[in-house]
C-alpha positions as CSV (number, residue, x, y, z in Angstrom):
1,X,10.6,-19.7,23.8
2,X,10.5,-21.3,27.2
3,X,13.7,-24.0,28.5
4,X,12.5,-26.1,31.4
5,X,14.6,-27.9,33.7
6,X,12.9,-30.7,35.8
7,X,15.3,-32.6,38.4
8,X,14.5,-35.5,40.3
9,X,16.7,-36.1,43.0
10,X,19.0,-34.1,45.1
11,X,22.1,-35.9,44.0
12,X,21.7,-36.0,40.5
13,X,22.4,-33.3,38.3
14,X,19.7,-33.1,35.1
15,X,20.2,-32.7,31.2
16,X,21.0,-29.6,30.2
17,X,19.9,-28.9,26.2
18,X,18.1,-26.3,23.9
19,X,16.4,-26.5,20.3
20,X,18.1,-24.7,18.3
21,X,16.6,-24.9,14.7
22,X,14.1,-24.5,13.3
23,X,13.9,-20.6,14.2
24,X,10.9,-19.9,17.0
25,X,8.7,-18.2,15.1
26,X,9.3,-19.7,11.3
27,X,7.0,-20.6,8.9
28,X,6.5,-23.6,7.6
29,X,4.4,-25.2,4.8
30,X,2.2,-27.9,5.6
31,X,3.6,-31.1,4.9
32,X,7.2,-30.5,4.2
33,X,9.9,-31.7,6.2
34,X,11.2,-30.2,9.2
35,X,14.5,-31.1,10.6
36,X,14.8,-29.9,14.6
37,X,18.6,-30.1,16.1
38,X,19.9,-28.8,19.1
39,X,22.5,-29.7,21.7
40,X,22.1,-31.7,24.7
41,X,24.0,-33.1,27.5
42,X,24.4,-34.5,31.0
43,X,27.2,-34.1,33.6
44,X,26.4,-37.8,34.9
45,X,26.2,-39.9,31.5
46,X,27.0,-40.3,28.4
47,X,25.0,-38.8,25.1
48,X,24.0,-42.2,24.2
49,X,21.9,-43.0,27.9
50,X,19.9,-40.0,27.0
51,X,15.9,-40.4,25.2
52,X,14.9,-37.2,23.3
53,X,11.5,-37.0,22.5
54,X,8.9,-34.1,20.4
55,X,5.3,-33.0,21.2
56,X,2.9,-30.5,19.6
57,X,0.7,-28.4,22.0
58,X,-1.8,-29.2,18.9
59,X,-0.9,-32.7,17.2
60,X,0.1,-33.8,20.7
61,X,3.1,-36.5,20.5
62,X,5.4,-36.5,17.4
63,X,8.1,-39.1,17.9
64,X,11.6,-39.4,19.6
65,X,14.6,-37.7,18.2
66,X,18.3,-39.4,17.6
67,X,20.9,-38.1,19.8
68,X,25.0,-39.1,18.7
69,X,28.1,-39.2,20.7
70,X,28.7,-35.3,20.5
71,X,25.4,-34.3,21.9
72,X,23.5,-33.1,19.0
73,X,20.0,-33.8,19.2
74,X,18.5,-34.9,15.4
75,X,14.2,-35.2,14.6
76,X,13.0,-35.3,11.2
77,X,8.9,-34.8,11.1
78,X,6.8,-33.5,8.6
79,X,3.0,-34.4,9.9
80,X,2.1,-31.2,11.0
81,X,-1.1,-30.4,11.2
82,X,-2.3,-26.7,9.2
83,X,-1.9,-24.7,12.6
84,X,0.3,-22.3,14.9
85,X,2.4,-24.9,16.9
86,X,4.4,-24.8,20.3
87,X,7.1,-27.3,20.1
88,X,8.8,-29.0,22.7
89,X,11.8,-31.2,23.0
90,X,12.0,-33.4,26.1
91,X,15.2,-34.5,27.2
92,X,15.5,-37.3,30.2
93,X,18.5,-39.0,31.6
94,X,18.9,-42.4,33.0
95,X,16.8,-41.7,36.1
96,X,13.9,-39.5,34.5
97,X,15.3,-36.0,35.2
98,X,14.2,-33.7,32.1
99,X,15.3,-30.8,30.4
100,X,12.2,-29.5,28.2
101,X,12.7,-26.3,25.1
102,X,10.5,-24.9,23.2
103,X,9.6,-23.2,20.2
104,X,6.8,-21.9,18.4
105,X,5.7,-22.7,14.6
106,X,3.6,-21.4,12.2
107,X,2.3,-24.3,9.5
108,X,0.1,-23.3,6.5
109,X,0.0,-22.9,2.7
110,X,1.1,-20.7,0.9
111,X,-0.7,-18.1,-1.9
112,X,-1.6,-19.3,-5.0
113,X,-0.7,-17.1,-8.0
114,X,-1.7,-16.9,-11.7
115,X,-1.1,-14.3,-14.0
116,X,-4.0,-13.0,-16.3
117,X,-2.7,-10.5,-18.2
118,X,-0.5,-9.9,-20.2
119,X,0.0,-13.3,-21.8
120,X,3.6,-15.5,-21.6
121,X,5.0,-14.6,-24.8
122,X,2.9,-11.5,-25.5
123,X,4.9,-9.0,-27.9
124,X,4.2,-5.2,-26.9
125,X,4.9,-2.2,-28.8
126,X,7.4,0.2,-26.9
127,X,5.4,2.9,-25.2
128,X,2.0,0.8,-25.0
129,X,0.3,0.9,-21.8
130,X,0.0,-2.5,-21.0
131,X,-2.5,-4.0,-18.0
132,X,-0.9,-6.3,-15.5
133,X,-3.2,-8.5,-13.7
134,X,-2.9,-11.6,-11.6
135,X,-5.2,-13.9,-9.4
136,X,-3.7,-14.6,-5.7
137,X,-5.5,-16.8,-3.5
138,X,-4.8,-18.4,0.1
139,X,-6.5,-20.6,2.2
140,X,-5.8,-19.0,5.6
141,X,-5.6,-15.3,5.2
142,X,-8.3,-12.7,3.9
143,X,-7.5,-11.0,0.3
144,X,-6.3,-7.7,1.5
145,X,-4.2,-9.2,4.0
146,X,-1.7,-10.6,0.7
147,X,0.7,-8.6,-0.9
148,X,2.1,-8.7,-4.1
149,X,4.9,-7.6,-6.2
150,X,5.7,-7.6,-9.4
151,X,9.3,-7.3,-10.9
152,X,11.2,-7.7,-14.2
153,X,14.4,-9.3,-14.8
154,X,15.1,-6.0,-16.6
155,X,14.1,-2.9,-14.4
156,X,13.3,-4.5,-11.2
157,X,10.7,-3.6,-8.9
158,X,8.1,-2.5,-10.7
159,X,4.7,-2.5,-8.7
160,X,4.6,-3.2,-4.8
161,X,0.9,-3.6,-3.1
162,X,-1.7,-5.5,-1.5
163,X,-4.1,-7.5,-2.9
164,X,-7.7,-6.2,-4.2
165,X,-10.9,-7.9,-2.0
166,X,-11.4,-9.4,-5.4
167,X,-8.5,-11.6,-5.0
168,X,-7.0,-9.2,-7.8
169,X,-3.2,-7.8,-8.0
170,X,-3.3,-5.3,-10.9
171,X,-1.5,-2.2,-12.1
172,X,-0.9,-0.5,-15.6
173,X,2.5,0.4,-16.9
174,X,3.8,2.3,-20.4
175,X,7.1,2.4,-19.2
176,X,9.3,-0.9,-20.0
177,X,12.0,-0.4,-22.1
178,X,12.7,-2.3,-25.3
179,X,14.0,-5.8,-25.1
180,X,12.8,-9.6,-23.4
181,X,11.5,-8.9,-19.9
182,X,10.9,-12.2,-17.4
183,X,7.7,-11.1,-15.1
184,X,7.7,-12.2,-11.8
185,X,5.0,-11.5,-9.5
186,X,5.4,-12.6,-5.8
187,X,2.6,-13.0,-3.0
188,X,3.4,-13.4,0.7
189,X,0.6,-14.2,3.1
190,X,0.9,-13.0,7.3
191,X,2.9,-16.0,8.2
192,X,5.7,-15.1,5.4
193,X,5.3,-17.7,2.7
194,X,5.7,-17.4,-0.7
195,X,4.5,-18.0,-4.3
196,X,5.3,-16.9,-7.4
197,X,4.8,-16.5,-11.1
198,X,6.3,-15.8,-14.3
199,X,5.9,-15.0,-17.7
200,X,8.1,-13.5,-20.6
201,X,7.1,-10.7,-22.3
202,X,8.9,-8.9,-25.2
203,X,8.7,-5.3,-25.7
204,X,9.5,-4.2,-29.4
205,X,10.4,-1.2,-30.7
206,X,8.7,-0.6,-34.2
207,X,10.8,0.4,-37.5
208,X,11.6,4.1,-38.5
């Protein structure tokens, strides 16, 4: 993150300002909204005599932002383009001095998930081994560079580990305890998002 103050002008003193949110550095999927803010101000003029405008190193210019009467800088954009983004918010007072942030943004898609096995609504008998297996796919990264894991809304955690070349998260378990179990398995890709999946299982314990 990089703040860059331009002044033009001995006499005149330049914006002063910083962009605050998003985080540098988050992760964002590919056409949602993004809402930047930050403050901004200028010892010569009011908040309202200020311009904001956005660029992307990549998509080039995005629009201009909204500033109100306490300072706070306001830019609502969701075009981003599927890449790693530097982001800069440009500042200028009434005669062209500038005060220029940055950040930096990751845009993509997340994983796709779909479990294979076992089936939503699939009734086990207690102390069966049963075969979990689900598909994870994502347009940007390589298989084994997903993970996966899998939990249950009754023990937790119950497998944690990267995804198979084949595009395969699998593991076998004879473990669950009796009762209505919610699966959940979750895949993050390199830039941090997330999908998920669920099913319900039942495991069943069979009459003396």
């Amino acid at each position: 993150k990089e703040q860059i103050i331009l002044q033009v002008g001995s006499e005149n003193t330049p914006p002063v300002c910083e962009l605050l949110l998003p985080e540098s550095g988050s992760s964002i999927v590919v056409g949602v909204g993004i809402l930047f803010e930050g403050p901004a101000s200028d010892a010569n003029v009011s908040s309202n005599e200020l311009s904001v405008s956005f660029e992307s190193d990549v998509d080039g210019v995005l629009g201009d932002g909204t500033i109100n009467s306490t300072g706070e800088v306001l830019f609502n954009y969701n075009g981003l383009s599927n890449n790693e983004h530097i982001i800069s918010m440009m500042v200028t007072d009434e005669v062209g001095s500038i005060c220029q942030d940055t950040m930096f943004l990751q845009v993509g898609t997340p994983p796709t998930v779909t479990i294979d096995e076992p089936y939503n609504g699939d009734i086990i008998t207690l102390g069966d081994s049963i075969i979990f297996q689900a598909t994870v796919q994502d347009n940007e990264d390589q298989p084994n560079d997903l993970t996966a894991v899998w939990t249950s809304s009754l023990e937790g955690e119950i497998y944690n580990g990267p995804v198979t070349s084949q595009n395969r998260t699998q593991f076998f378990s004879d473990t669950l305890s009796a009762g209505t179990h919610s699966i959940s398995v979750q895949a993050t890709d390199t830039t941090g998002l997330i999908s998920d999946a669920n099913i319900i299982l039942t495991i069943n314990t069979p009459p003396d």
